[in-house]
C-alpha positions as CSV (number, residue, x, y, z in Angstrom):
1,X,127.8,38.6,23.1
2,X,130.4,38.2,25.6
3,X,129.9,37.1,29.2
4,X,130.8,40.0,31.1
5,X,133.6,37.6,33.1
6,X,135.5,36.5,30.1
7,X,138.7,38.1,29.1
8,X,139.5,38.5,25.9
9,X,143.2,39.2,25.2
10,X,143.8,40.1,21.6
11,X,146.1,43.3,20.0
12,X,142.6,45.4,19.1
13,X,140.9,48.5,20.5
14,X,137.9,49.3,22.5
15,X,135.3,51.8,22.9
16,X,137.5,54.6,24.5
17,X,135.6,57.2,24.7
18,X,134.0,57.9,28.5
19,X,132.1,61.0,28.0
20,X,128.8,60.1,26.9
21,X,126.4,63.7,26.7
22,X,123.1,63.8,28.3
23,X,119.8,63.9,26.4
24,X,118.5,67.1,24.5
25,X,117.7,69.8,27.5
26,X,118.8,68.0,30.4
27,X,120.6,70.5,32.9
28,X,124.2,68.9,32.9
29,X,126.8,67.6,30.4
30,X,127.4,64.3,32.3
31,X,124.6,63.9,34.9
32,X,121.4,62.5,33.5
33,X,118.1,64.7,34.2
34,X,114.9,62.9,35.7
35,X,112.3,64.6,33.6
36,X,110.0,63.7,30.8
37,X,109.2,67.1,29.5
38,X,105.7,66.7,28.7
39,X,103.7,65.4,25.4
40,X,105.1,64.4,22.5
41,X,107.2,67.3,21.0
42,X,111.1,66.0,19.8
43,X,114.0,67.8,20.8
44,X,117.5,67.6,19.2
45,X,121.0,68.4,19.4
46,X,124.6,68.3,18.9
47,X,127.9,68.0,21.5
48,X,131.2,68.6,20.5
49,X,134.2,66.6,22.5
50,X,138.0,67.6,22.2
51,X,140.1,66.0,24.1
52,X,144.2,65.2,24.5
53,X,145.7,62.4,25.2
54,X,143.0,60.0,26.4
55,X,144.8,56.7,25.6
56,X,149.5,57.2,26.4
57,X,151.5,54.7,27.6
58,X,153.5,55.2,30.6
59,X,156.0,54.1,32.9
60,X,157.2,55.0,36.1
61,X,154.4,57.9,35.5
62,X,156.2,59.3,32.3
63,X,155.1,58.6,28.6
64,X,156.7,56.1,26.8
65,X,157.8,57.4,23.2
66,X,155.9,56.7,20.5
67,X,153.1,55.4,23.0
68,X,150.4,57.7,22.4
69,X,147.9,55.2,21.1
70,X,145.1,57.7,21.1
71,X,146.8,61.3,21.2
72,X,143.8,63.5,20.3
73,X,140.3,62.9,19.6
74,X,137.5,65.0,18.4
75,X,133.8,63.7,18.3
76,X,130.4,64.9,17.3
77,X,127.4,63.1,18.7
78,X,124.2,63.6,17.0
79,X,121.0,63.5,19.6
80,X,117.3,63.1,19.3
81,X,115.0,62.6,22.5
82,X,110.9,62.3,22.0
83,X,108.9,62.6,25.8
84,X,105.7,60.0,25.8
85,X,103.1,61.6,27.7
86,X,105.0,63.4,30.4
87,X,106.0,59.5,31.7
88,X,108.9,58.3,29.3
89,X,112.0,60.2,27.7
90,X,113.4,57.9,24.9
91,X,116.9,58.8,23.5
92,X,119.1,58.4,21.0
93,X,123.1,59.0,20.5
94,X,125.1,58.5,17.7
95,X,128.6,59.5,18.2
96,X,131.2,59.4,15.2
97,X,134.9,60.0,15.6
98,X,135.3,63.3,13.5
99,X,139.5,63.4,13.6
100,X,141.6,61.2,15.9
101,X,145.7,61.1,15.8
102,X,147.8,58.5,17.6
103,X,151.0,56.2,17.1
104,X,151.7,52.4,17.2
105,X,153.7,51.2,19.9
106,X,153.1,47.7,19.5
107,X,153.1,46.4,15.7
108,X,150.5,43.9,16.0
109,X,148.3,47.4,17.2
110,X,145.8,49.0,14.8
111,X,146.9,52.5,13.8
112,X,143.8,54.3,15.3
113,X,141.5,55.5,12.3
114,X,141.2,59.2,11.9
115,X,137.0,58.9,11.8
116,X,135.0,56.5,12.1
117,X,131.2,56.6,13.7
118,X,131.0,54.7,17.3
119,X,128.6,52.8,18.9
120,X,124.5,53.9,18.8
121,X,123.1,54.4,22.3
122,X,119.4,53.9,22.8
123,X,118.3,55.1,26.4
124,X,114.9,55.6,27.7
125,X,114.1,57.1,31.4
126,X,110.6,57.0,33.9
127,X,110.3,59.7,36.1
128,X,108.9,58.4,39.8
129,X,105.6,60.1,40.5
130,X,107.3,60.1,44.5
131,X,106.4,63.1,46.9
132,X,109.9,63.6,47.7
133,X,112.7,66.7,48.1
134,X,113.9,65.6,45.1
135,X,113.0,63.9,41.8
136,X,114.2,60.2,40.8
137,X,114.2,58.6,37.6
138,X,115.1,54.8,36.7
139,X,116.6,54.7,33.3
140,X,118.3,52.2,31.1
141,X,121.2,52.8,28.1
142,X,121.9,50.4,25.7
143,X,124.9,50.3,23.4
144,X,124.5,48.6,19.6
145,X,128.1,47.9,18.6
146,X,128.1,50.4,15.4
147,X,131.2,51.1,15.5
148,X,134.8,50.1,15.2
149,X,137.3,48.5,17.1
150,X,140.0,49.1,15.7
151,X,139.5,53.0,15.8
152,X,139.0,52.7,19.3
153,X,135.3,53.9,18.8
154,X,133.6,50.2,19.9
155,X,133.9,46.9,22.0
156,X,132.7,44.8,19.2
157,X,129.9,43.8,21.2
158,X,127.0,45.2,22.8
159,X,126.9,47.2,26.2
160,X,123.7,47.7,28.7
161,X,123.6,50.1,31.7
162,X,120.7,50.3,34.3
163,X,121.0,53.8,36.0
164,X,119.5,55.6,38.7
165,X,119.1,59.6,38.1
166,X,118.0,61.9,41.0
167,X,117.7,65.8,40.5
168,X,116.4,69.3,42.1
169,X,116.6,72.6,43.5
170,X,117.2,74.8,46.2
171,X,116.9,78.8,45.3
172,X,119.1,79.1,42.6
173,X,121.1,76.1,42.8
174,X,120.7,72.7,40.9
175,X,121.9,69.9,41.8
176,X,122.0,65.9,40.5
177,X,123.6,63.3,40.5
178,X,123.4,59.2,39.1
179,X,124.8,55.6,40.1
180,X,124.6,52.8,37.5
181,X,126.1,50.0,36.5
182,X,127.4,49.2,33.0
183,X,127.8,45.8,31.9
184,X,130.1,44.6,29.0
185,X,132.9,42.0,27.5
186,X,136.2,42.5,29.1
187,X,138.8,43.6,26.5
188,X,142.6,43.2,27.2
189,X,144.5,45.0,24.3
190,X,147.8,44.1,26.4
191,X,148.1,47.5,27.9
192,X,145.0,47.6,29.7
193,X,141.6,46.0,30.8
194,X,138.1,47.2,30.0
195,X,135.1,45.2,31.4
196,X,132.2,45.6,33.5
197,X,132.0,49.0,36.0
198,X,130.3,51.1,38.3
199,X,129.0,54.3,36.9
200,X,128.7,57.3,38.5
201,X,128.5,61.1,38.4
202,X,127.4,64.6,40.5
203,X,126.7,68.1,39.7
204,X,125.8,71.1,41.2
205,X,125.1,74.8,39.2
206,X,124.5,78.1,40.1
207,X,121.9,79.8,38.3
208,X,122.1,83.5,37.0
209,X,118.9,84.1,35.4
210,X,119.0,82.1,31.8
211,X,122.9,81.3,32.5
212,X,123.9,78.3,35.0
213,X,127.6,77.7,36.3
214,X,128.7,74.8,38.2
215,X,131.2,71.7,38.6
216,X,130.2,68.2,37.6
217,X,131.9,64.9,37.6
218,X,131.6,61.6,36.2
219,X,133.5,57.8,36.6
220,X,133.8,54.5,36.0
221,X,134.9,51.9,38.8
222,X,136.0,48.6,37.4
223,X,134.3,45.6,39.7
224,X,137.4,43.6,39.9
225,X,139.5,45.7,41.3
226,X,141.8,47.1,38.2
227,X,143.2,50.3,37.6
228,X,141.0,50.9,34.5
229,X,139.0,53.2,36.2
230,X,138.9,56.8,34.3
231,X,137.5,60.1,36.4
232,X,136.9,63.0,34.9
233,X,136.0,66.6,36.2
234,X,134.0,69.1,34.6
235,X,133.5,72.7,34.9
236,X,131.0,74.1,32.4
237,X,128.1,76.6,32.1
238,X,124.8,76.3,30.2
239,X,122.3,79.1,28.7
240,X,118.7,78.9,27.8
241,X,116.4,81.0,25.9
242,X,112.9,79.5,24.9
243,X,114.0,76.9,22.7
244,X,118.0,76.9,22.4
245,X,120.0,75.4,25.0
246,X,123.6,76.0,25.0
247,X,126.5,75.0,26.8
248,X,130.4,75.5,27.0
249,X,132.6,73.1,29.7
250,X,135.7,72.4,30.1
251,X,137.3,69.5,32.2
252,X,140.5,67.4,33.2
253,X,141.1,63.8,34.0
254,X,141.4,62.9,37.8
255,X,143.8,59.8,37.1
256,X,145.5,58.9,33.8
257,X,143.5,55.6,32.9
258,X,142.4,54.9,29.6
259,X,140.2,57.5,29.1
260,X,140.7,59.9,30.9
261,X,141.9,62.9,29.3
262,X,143.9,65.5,30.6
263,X,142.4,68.1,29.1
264,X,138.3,68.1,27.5
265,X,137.1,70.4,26.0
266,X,133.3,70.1,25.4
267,X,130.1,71.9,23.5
268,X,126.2,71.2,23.3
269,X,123.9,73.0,21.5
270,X,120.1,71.9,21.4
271,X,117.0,72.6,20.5
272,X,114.4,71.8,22.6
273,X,110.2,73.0,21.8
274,X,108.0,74.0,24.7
275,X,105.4,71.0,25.4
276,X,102.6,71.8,23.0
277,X,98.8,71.9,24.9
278,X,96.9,69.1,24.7
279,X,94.4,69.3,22.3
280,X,91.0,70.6,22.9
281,X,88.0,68.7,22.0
282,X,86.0,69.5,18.6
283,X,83.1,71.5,19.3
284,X,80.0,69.5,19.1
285,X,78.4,70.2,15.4
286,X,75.1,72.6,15.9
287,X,71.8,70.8,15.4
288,X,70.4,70.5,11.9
289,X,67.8,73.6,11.4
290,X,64.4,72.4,11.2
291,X,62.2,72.8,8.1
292,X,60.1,75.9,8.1
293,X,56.3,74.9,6.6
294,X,55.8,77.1,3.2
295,X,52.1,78.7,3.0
296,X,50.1,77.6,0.3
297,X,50.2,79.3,-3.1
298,X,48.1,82.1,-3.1
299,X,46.6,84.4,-6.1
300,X,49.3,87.3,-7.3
301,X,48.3,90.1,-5.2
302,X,47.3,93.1,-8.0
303,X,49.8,95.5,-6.1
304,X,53.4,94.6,-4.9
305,X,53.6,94.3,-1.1
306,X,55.8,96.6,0.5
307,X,59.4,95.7,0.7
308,X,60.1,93.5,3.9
309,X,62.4,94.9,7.0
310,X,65.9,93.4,6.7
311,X,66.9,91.0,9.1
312,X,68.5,92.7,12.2
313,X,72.3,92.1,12.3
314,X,74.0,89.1,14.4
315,X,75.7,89.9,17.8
316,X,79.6,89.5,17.4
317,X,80.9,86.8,19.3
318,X,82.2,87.7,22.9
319,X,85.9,87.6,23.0
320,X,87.3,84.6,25.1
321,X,87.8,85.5,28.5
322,X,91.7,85.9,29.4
323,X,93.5,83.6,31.4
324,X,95.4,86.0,33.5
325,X,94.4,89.3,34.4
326,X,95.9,92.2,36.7
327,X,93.5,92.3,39.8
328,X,94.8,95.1,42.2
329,X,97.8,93.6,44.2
330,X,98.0,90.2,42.5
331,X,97.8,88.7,39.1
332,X,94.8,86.3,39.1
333,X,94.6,83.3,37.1
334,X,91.3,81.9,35.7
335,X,93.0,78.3,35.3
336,X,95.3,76.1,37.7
337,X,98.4,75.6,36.6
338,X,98.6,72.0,36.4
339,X,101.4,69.5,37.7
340,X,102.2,66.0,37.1
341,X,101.1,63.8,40.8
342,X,104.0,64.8,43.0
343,X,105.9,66.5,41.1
344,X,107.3,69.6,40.3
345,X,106.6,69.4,36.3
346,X,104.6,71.4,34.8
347,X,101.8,70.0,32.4
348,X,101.7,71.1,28.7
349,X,97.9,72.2,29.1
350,X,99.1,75.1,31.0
351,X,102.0,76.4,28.6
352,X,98.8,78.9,27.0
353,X,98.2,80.5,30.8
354,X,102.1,80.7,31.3
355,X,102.3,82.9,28.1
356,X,99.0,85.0,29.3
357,X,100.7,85.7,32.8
358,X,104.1,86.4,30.3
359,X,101.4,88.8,28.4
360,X,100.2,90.8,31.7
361,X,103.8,91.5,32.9
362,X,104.8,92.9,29.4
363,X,101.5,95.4,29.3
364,X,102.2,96.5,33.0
365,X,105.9,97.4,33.0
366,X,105.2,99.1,36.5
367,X,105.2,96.2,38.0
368,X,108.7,95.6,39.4
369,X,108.6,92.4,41.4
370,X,106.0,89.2,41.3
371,X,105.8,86.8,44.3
372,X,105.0,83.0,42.6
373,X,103.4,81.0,46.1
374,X,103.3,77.0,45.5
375,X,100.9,75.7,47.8
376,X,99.7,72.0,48.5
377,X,96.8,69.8,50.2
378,X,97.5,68.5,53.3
379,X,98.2,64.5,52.4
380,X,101.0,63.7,52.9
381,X,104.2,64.5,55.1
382,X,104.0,68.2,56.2
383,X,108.1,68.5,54.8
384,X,107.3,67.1,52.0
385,X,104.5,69.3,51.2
386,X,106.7,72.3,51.7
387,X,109.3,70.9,49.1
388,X,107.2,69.8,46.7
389,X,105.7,73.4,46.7
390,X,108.8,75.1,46.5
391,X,109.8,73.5,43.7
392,X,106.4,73.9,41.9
393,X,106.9,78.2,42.3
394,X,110.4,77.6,41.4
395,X,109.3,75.5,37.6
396,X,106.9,78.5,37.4
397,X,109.4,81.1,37.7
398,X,111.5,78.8,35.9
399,X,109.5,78.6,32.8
400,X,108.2,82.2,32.7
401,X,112.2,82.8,32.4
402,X,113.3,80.6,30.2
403,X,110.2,79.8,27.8
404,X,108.4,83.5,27.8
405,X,111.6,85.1,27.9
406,X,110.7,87.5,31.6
407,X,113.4,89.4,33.2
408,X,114.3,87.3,36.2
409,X,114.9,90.1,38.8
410,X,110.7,90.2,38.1
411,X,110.0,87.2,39.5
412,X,110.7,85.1,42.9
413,X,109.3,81.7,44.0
414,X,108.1,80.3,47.3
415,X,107.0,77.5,48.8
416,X,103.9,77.6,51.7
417,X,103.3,73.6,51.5
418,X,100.1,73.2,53.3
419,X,100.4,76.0,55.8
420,X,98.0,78.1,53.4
421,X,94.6,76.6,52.8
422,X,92.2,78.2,51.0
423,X,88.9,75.2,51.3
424,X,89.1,72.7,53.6
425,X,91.4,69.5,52.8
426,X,88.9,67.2,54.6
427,X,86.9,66.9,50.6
428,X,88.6,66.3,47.0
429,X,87.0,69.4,45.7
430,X,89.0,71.4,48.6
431,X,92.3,69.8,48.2
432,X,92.0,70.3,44.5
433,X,91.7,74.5,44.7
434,X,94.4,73.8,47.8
435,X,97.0,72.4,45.2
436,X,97.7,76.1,43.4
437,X,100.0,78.6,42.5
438,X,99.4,82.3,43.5
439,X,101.0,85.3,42.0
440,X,101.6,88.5,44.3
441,X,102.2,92.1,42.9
442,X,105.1,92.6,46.1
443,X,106.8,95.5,44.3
């Protein structure tokens, strides 16, 4: 590999391509997510990237003819991500060229190939356990030169980028955003140079129920100073139902780099498996029945004894008591719904009492509107408290929308923070039934 301060001046391509899709179920095309998504349960998917003219020659801002290197691209990337325990999200990427067109301007250039598969991308993500407004993840992408250079799918060489991720929500709007840095061999095909660069990106969406709307934008910034520095900007909406994501965006260029197309069009779809419940322990095996002493032969009696009284008939088991149950104004929940430490993810041991609160709303159609209440113990920073418990209602809500499929004009989510204690916060056991979720019949 490359030192990422030599330039390499040779008549070959480079990995053109600047769109790189986030993982399976993440909420933006662009922006990386910071969550982990609970136990071990793979999600998949595949994006779709058309896009015009992201490599022309030009001077004095007008095309030179015959100088459309890379005239139109079309590329399929193929995505796996697997969770580790609600702490990791591992990735994988691999993109392939599926039709590219372009011209020679130069004859010691490479015609570009018309497909050709580009570089693997491993990445792998650790959401911050932080009591914060907002969630942050640390994350790292790797790039194993698959690919080919002279289809412009590839540096020849491999690439790394450490990245920062933050995410969150305020009522119905999402926002994120990520800074990183990506580190690789500069390339000088004689037009242009490609080398090490800052990374970054921002979204923010709307969301209408199971549909979210919003801009994003993502960029490269090349460290020394050159013009190679491609901007793109995004429009795009997404729509989940239980398992299947889907999204539609479409986008420009901001400045006519390498890169940067002028016109992108994009699609995602993925599928992407509520957190299975962790699995209960075995039942302990009931002790071995002990031997019952037989009486001693006796002499046949000289009349038959009378026929013995059956056994009487074994009590049916009880049925399991529900999780969630309509109690006058409120629905009341036998379990807590569990959290990971500070932050607003939901556990996978809780995805059975979801679908019971899912159940109770179905059998009582009356019910017109549900109040979800976060509330918190009192350590930490009173603002915190009140943000960390607003976004615990809001996953609640979230997931009772988009997992169990409830109408969202049901449900609204508020935070309290500390402000509502139930036991006193000065003993664990206190702040443990202080950290809950309350659901009020308001309607």
């Amino acid at each position: 590999m490359l030192g990422a301060g030599e330039l390499v001046f040779e008549p070959r391509g480079f990995a053109l391509q600047t769109y790189e899709p986030t993982a399976p179920g993440d909420a933006f095309f662009s922006v990386p997510g910071t969550d982990a998504r609970g136990s071990v349960t793979p999600s998949a998917g595949l994006a779709l990237s058309w896009a015009a003219e992201p490599l022309v020659l030009k001077a004095d801002d007008r095309a030179i003819p015959g100088a459309h290197v890379v005239h139109r691209q079309f590329w399929g990337f193929a995505q796996v991500a697997l969770p580790i325990a609600g702490r990791v999200l591992l990735d994988a990427t691999l993109p392939a060229a599926l039709y590219q067109s372009g011209s020679r301007p130069f004859a010691e250039l490479p015609g570009v190939t018309s497909a050709a598969v580009g570089d693997l991308r491993l990445g792998a993500r650790v959401p911050l356990p932080l009591r914060l407004p907002f969630e942050l993840a640390p994350g790292l992408d790797v790039w194993i030169p698959t690919g080919s250079r002279d289809a412009w799918t590839s540096d020849g060489t491999a690439r790394v980028q450490p990245r920062l991720s933050l995410s969150g929500e305020a009522g119905h709007v999402s926002y994120g955003a990520a800074l990183g840095v990506i580190v690789r061999s500069r390339r000088d095909p004689g037009f242009a140079h490609v080398g090490t660069a800052l990374t970054y990106g921002g979204g923010v969406a709307y969301r209408f129920g199971a549909l979210r709307v919003g801009p994003e934008f993502y960029a490269r910034s090349r460290l020394d100073g050159t013009t190679s520095s491609p901007m793109e900007m995004l429009l795009g909406a997404r729509w989940n139902r239980r398992w299947i994501h889907l999204g539609l965006a479409a986008g420009t260029g901001l400045n006519r780099t390498p890169g940067a197309a002028p016109l992108r069009l994009l699609f995602q779809v993925a599928v992407v498996p509520a957190p299975a419940p962790a699995a209960e322990p075995a039942p302990a095996p009931p002790p071995a029945a002990e031997p019952v002493p037989q009486p001693p032969p006796t002499a046949p009696s000289p009349e038959p004894e009378p026929a013995a009284a059956p056994p009487p008939a074994l009590a049916a088991e009880p049925a399991p008591e529900p999780l969630a149950v309509k109690r006058g104004g409120r629905i009341e929940l036998r379990q807590q719904v569990l959290f990971e430490t500070g932050r607003a993810v939901i556990r996978p041991e809780s995805a059975p009492l979801l679908r019971e609160v899912a159940g109770v709303l179905a059998e009582h159609p009356e019910i017109v509107k549900v109040r979800i209440e976060g509330h918190t113990d009192a350590a930490g920073a009173p603002a915190r408290n009140l943000a960390l418990s607003r976004r615990r209602a809001e996953a609640v809500r979230r997931w009772l929308v988009e997992r169990e499929g409830v109408d969202e004009g049901r449900l609204e989510a508020r935070g309290y923070g500390q402000a509502r204690p139930i036991a006193s916060n000065g003993n664990a056991a206190g702040r443990v039934r202080n950290r809950r979720v309350d659901l009020l019949v308001v309607e």
